[in-house]
BALOBA-1460 file (C-alpha; in Angstrom, 3 decimals):
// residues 156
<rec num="1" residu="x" x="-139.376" y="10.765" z="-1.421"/>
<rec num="2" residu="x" x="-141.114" y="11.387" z="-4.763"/>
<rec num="3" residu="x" x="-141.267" y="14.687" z="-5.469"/>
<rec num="4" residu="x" x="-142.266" y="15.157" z="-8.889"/>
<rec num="5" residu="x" x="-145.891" y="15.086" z="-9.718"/>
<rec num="6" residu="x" x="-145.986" y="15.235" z="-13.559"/>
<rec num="7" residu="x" x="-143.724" y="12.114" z="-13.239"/>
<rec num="8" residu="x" x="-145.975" y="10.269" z="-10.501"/>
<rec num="9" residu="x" x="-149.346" y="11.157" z="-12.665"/>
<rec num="10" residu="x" x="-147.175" y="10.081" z="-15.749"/>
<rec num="11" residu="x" x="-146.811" y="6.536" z="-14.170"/>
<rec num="12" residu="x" x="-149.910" y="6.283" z="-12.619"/>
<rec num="13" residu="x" x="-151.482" y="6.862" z="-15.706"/>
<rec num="14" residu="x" x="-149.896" y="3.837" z="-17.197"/>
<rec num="15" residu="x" x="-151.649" y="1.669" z="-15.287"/>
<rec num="16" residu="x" x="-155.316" y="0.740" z="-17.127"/>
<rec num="17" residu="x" x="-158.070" y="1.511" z="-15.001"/>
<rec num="18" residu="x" x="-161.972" y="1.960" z="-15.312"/>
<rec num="19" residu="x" x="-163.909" y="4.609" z="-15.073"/>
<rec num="20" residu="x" x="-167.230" y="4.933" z="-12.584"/>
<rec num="21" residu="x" x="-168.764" y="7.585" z="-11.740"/>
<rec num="22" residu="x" x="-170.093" y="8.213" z="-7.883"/>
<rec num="23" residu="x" x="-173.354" y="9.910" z="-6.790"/>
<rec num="24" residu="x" x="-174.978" y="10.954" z="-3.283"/>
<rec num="25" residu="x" x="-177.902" y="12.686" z="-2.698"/>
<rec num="26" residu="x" x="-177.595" y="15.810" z="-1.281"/>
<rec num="27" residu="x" x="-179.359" y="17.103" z="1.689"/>
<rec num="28" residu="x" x="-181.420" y="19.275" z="-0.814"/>
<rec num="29" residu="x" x="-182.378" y="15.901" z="-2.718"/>
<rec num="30" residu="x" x="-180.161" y="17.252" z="-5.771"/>
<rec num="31" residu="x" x="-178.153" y="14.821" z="-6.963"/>
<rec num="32" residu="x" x="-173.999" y="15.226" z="-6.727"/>
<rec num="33" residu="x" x="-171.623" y="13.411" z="-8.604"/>
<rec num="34" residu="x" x="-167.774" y="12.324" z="-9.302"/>
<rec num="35" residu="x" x="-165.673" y="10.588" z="-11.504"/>
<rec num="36" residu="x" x="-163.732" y="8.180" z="-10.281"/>
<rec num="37" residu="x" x="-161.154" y="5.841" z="-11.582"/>
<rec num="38" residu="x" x="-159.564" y="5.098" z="-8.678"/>
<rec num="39" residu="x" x="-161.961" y="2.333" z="-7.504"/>
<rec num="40" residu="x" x="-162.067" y="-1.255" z="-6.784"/>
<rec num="41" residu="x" x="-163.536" y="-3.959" z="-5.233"/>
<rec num="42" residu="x" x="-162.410" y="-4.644" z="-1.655"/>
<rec num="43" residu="x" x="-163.756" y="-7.771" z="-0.644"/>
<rec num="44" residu="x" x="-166.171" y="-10.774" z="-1.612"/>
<rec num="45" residu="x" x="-166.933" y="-11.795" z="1.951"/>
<rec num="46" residu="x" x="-168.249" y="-9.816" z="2.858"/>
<rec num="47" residu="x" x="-168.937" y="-7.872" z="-0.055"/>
<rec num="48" residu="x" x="-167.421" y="-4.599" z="-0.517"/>
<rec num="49" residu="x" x="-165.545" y="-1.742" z="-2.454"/>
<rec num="50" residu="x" x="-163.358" y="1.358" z="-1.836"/>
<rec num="51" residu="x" x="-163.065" y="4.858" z="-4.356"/>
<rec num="52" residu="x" x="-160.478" y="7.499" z="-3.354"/>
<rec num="53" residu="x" x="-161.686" y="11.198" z="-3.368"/>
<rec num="54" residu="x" x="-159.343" y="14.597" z="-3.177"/>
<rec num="55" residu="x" x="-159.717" y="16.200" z="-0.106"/>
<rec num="56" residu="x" x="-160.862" y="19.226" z="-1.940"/>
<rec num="57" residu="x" x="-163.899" y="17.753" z="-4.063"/>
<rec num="58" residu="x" x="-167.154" y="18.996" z="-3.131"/>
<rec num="59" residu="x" x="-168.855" y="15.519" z="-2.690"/>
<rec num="60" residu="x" x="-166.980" y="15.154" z="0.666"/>
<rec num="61" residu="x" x="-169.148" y="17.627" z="1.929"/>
<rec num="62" residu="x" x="-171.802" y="14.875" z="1.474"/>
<rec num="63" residu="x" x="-170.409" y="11.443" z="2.250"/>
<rec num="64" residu="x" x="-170.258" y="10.378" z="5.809"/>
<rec num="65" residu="x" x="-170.481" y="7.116" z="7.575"/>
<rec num="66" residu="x" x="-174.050" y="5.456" z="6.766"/>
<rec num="67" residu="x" x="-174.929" y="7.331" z="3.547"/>
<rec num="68" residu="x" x="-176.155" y="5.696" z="0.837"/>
<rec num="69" residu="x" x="-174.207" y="6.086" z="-2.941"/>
<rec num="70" residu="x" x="-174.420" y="4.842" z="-6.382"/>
<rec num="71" residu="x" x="-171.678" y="3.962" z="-8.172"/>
<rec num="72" residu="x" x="-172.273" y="3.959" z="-12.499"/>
<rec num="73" residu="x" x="-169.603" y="1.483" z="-14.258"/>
<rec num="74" residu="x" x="-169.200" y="3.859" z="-17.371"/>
<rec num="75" residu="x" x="-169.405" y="2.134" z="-21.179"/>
<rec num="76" residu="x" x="-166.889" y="3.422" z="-23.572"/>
<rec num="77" residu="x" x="-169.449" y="5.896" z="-25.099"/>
<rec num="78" residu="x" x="-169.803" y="7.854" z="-21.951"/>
<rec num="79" residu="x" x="-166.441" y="9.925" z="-22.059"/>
<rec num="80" residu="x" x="-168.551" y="13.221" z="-22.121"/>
<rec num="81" residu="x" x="-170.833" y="12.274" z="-18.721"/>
<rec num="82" residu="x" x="-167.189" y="10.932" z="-17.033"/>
<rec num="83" residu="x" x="-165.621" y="14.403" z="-18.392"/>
<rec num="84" residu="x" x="-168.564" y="16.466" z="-16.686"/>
<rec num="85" residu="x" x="-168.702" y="14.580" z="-13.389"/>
<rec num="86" residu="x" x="-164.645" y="14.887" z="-13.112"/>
<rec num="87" residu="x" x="-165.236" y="19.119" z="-14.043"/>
<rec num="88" residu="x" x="-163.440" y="19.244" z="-17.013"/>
<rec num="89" residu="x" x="-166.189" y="19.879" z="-19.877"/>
<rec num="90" residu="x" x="-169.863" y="20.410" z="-18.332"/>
<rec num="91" residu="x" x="-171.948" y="18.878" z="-20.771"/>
<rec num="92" residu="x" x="-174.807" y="20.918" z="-22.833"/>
<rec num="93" residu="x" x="-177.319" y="18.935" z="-21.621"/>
<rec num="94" residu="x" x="-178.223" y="17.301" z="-17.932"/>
<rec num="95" residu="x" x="-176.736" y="13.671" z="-17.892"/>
<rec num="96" residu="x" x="-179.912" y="11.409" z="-17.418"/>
<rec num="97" residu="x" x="-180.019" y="9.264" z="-14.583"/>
<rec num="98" residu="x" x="-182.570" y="6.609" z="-13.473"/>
<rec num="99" residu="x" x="-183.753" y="5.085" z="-10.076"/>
<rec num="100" residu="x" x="-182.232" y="2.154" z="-8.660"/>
<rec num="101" residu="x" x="-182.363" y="0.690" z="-5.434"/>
<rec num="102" residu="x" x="-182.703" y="3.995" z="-3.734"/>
<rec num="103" residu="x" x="-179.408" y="5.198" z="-5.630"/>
<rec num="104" residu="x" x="-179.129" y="7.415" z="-8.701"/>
<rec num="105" residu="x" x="-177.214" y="5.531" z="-11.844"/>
<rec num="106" residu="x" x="-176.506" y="7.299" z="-15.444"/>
<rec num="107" residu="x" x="-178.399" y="6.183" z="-18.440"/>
<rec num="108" residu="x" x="-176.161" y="4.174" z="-20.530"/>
<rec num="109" residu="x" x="-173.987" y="2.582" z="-17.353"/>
<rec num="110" residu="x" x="-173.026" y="-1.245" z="-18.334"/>
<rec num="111" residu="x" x="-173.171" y="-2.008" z="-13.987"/>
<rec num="112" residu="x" x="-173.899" y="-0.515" z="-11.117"/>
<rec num="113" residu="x" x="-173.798" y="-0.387" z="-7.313"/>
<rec num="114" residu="x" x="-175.709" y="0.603" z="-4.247"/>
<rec num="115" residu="x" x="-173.325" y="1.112" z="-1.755"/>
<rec num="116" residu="x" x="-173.105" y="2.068" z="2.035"/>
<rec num="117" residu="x" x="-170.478" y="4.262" z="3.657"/>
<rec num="118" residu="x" x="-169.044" y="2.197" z="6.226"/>
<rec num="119" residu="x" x="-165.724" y="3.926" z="7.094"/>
<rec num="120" residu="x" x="-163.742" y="6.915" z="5.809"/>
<rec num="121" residu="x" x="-159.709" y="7.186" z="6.340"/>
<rec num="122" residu="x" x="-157.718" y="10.498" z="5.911"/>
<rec num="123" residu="x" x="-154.912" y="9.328" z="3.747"/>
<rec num="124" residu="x" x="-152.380" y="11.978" z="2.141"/>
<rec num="125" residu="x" x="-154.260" y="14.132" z="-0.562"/>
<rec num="126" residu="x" x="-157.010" y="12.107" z="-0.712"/>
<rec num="127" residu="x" x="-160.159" y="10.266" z="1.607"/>
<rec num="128" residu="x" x="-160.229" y="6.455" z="1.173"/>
<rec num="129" residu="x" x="-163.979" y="5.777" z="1.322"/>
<rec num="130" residu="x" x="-164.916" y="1.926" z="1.947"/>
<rec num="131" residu="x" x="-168.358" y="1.007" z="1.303"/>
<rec num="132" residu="x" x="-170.834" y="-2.409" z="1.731"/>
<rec num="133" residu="x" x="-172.319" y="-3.586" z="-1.113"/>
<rec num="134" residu="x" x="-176.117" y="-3.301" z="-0.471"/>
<rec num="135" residu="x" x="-176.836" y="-4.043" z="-3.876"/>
<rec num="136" residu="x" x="-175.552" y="-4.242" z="-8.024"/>
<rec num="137" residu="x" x="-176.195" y="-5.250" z="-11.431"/>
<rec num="138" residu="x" x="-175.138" y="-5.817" z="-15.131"/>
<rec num="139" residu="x" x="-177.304" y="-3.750" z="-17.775"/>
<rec num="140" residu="x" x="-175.236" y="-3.876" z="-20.682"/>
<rec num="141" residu="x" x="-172.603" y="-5.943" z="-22.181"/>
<rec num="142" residu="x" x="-171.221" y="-2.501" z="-23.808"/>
<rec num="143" residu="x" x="-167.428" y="-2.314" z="-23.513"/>
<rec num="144" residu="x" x="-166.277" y="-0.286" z="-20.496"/>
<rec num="145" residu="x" x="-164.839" y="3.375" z="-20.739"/>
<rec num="146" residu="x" x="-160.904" y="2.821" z="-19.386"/>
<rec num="147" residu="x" x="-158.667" y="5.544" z="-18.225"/>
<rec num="148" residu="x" x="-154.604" y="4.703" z="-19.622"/>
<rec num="149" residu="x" x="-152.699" y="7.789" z="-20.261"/>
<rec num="150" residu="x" x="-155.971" y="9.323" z="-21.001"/>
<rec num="151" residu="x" x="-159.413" y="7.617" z="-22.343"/>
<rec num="152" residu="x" x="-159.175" y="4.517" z="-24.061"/>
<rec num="153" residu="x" x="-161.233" y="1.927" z="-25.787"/>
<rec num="154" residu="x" x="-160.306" y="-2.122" z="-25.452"/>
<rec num="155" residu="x" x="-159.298" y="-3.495" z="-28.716"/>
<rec num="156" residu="x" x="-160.616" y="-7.100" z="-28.636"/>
């Protein structure tokens, strides 16, 4: 058994990944958000996705089985909305988000996803949340934002 976490985050952080972040309406109608980099597409057929969450992040207080999320595919210029929604550096001014099929998505986002909760597991540290597709699109041929041993940009 792997007992050493600086060593497990070391390696896990040498794997490239991208960065999204996740948003739910609260019941207040306030929006809540997350970073998350631990995400990917689950399936084509039908068409869905899963995100990881630490049990002790506030959105879980929010997400349960037939909610409906938005999921923001962050460009490589958005390190200071991914670094606000993950709680590291607020930033000085409200992130801007606009209206898409009944979902919230941040200005500048190169994709995005409306997605329903369709199950929830209790796995270790974290929740595994898998969601349906309900609905997604490309805005912006921007480069992504990637997380790999911190933020990155692609070198093409």
């Amino acid at each position: 058994m792997i007992n050493d976490k600086k060593k497990l985050k070391q390696v896990a952080g040498s794997f490239p990944t991208g960065v999204t972040v996740v948003t739910i309406k609260k019941p207040s109608g306030d929006i809540h958000g997350m970073t998350a980099s631990s995400f990917l597409s689950l399936s084509l057929n039908p068409p869905m996705i899963l995100f990881s969450v630490k049990k002790e992040n506030e959105i879980l207080k929010y997400i349960e089985k037939g909610k409906i999320m938005g999921i923001s595919i962050l460009s490589e210029d958005m390190i200071d909305e991914s670094n606000h929604f993950a709680n590291f550096k607020l930033m000085k001014e409200p992130p801007v988000f606009y209206d898409e099929d009944k979902v919230k998505i941040l200005k500048g986002s190169i994709a995005w996803y409306s997605v329903l909760v369709i199950k929830i597991y209790d796995e270790g540290d974290h929740k595994i949340i898998i969601c349906k597709i309900e609905n997604l699109n490309v805005k912006s041929n921007k480069r992504p934002l990637v997380y790999y041993k911190g933020y990155s940009k692609i070198n093409r």
